[in-house]
N, C-alpha and C positions, 0 to 999 in steps of 0.2 A: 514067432509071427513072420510070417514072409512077404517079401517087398511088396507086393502088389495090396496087403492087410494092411502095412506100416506107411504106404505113401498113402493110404485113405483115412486113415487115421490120424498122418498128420494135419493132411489138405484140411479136414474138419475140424481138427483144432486150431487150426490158423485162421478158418474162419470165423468159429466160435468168438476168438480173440478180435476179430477185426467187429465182430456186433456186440459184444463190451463193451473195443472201447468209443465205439459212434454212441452207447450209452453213457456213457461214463464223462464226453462232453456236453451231452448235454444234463444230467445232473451238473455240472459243476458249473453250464450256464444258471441254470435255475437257483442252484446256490446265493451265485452272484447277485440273482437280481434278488433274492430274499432278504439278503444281507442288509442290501441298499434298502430295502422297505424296511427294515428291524430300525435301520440307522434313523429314515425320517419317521418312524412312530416314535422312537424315543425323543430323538431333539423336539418333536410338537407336543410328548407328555411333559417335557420338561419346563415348556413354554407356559406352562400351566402355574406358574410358581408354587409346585410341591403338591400343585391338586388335580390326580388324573382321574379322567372320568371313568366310569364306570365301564361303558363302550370301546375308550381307548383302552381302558387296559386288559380287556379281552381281546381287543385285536391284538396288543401284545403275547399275549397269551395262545392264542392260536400263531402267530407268525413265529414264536419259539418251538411250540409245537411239531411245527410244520417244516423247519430248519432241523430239527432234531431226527426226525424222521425221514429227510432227507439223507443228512448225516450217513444215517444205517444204510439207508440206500447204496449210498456212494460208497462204502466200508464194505457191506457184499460185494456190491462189483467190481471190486478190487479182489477180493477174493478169491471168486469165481477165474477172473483173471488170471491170477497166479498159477492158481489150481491149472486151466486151461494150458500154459504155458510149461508150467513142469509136463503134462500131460502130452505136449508135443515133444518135448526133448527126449520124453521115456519109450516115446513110441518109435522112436527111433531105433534104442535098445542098441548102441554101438560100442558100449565101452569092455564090459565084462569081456569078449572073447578076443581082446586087440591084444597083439603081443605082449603074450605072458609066456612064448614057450622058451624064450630064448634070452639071456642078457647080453645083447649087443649094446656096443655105445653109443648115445644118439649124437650123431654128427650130418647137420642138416647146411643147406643152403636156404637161401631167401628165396619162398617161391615169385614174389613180385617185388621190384624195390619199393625202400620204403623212403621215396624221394618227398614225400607230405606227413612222413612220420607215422604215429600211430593213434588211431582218434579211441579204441578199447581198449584198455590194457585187461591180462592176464587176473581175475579174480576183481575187476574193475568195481570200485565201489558207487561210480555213480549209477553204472552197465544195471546190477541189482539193484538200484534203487528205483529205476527208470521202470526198469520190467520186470523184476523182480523175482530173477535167477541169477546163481551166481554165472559169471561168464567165464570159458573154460578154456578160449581163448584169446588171438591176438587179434584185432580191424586191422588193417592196412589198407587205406584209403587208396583208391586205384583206378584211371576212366573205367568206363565201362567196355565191356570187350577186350581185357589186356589180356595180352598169353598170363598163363599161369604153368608155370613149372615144378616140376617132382622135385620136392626138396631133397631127396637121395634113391639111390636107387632103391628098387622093393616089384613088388607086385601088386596091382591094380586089385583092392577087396569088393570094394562096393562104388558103383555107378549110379547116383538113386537119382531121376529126372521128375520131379513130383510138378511138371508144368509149372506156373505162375507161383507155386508155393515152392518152399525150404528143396533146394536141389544141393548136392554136395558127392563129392570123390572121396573114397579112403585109400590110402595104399599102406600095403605094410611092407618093413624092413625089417634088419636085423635085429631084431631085440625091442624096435617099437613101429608105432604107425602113425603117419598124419592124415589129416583129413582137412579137406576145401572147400567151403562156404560158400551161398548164395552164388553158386557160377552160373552162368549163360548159356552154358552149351559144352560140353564133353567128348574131347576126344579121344578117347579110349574107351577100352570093353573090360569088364571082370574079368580077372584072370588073366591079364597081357601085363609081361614085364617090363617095367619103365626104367631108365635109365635117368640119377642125377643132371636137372637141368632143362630135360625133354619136356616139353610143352606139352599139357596132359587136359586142359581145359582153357574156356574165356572168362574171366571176371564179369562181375553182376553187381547186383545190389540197387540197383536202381528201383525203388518202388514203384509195384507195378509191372515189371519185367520177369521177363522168365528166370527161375531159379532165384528169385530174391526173395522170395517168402514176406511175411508176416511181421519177420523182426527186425526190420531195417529202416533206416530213414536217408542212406546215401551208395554211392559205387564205393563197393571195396571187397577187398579177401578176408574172409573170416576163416583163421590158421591157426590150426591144433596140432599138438603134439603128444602123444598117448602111451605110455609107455608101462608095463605089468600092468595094465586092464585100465589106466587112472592119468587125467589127463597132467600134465608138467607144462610150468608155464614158458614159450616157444623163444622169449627170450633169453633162459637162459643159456641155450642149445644152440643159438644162429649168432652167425659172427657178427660181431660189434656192429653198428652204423651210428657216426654223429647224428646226437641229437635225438636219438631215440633212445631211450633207458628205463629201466621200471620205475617205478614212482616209489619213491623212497616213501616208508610205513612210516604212518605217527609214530 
C-alpha cells in the first residue's frame, strides 16, 4: 500500500471511529434514561402490594425489551469500533519491514523529557480497555509544540503528514527503529540522516490539531521502539528518570 492509499485509509478510519463513538454516546444516553424509567415502573409495580396490572406489566415488559435491544446496539458499536481502530493501525502496515536486518543494541535517549511522567504505559491495560488495542507504546505528556528529538542516531524512514489525523516520523538505526506520534509538524524529509538528540519534529496531541489523530484526549509524544519487526517496550531501553517506571504486573 503506498502512502498516499495508507494516509486515506487511515483518515477514514479515524473518521469512522469519531461517528461511533458520537453514537455510542448517545446510546449510552438513552440507556441512561431507560434505566431510570425501568426503575420508576418497578417502584409503582411494587406500590401495588404484589398486584401489578396487567398494563403495568407490559410496560415492563416492553421497557425490558427495549433495554435489551439497546443493549445489542451499544455491544455492535463497540465492535464496529474495535474493528475500525485495529483497521487504522493496520493500515498503517509499519512493523513487519522495521529493523530486522541487523542486531544492533538498542541504546536510546529521551526524545522529550518526561518532566510529568508518563500518562500510557507500554502494553497499558487501561490504554486497551479505553480503545481497545493493545498500546505499543510510551505517552509522554508534553506542551504542545515541544522539539522532539531522535532518540539515536539512524536514518529518517517514513514522514507520514495525514493532516488533522494520526501523523508520525519513523527513523531507523542500528539493529532497530523508533517512531513519533501525533506530532505537529516535521522537520525532516525521508531518507535524511539524523543525528542522536537533533530535533526531528514538534509534539501534538492536542484534539483537534494537526497530526493528533483520532486517538488522543491531551498534548503528548507517543514513543515506540521496534526492534526485529516487533515493538519492545521503550522503557526498558531509555535511561532511568525518577518517578517514572513500569507498573509492576499483578
Amino acid at each position: 500500500q503506498d502512502p498516499v492509499e495508507r494516509a486515506f485509509a487511515v483518515r477514514d478510519a479515524e473518521a469512522q471511529a469519531r461517528r461511533i463513538r458520537a453514537e455510542q454516546a448517545v446510546l449510552e444516553r438513552r440507556e441512561e434514561i431507560l434505566r431510570y424509567e425501568l426503575n420508576v415502573l418497578s417502584a409503582e409495580s411494587q406500590g401495588y402490594a404484589g398486584h401489578t396490572s396487567a398494563r403495568m406489566e407490559q410496560e415492563l415488559q416492553e421497557a425490558e425489551q427495549h433495554l435489551k435491544s439497546l443493549l445489542q446496539d451499544s455491544s455492535a458499536a463497540e465492535e464496529r469500533l474495535h474493528a475500525t481502530l485495529k483497521q487504522m493501525w493496520e493500515a498503517e502496515g509499519m512493523y513487519p519491514h522495521l529493523a530486522s536486518g541487523t542486531a544492533g543494541e538498542v541504546q536510546v535517549i529521551w526524545p522529550v523529557e518526561p518532566e510529568l511522567g508518563v500518562s500510557a504505559f507500554f502494553h497499558d491495560a487501561s490504554y486497551e480497555k479505553r480503545f481497545g488495542l493493545s498500546h505499543q507504546a510510551i505517552d509522554i505528556p508534553v506542551a504542545q509544540g515541544s522539539d522532539v528529538r531522535a532518540a539515536a542516531d539512524g536514518t529518517v524512514d517514513r514522514v507520514i503528514d495525514n493532516g488533522l489525523g494520526y501523523s508520525y516520523i519513523i527513523v531507523t538505526h542500528d539493529g532497530f527503529a523508533t517512531l513519533y506520534g501525533h506530532v505537529s509538524a516535521s522537520y525532516v524529509e525521508e531518507g535524511q540522516a539524523v543525528r542522536r538528540g537533533e530535533v526531528i519534529a514538534a509534539s501534538g496531541g492536542m484534539p483537534g490539531t494537526r497530526g493528533a489523530g483520532a486517538l488522543t484526549t491531551g498534548s503528548h509524544l507517543h514513543f515506540e521502539v521496534i526492534k526485529d519487526g516487533e515493538p519492545v517496550d521503550p522503557l526498558t531501553v531509555l535511561p532511568s528518570r525518577p518517578g517514572v517506571e513500569p507498573p509492576v504486573a499483578p
